[in-house]
N, C-alpha and C positions, 0 to 999 in steps of 0.2 A: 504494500500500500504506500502511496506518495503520501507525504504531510502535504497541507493547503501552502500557498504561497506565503512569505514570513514566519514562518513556524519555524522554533527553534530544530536544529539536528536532533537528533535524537544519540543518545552517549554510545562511544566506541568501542562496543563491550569486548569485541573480537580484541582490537587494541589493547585494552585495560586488561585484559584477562593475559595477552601475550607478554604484557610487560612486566607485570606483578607475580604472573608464576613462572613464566620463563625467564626474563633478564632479571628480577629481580630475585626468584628462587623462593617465592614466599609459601609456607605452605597453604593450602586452601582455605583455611579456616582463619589464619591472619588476613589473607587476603581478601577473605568476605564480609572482616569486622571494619577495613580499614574504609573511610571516606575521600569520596574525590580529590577532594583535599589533600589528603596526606598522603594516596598515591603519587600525584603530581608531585610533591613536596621532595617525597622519594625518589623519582624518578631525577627531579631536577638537579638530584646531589650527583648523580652520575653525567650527566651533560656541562659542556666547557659553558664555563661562565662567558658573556657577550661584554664587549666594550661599551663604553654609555654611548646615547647618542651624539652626538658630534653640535655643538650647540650654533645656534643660526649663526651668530658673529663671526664665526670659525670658518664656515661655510658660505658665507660671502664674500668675506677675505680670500679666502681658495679659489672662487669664482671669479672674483676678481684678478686674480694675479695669473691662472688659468682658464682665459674665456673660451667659449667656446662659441667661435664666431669665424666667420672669414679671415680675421686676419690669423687665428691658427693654423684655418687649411694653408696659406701663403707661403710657409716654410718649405 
């Protein structure tokens, strides 16, 4: 069955269920107490930490000093 247009997903149990007993080796019954929440939580300790976002001032300046215009292609 399709959900109606706008309707949230519906959770990735196939996923949650591969990540929590298979890469995370939990047994069944921990992993049926644990909440979304703190699956994620778990999971995220295993995944490389992301750099912050690059803040717009940074990113102007870059643009600025590397435009991306005609006169880049010229070289």
């Amino acid at each position: 069955m399709t959900p109606p247009p706008g309707a949230p997903a519906p959770f990735p149990w196939e996923e949650a269920m591969g990540a929590g007993l298979g890469l995370l080796r939990l047994p069944a019954d921990q992993f049926w107490r644990l909440t979304p929440r703190e699956l994620a939580a778990a999971l995220g300790a295993l995944a490389p930490k992301r750099a912050a976002p690059l803040p717009r001032a940074r990113l102007d300046a870059l643009m600025a000093r590397f435009p991306d215009g005609a006169e880049r292609r010229q070289t």
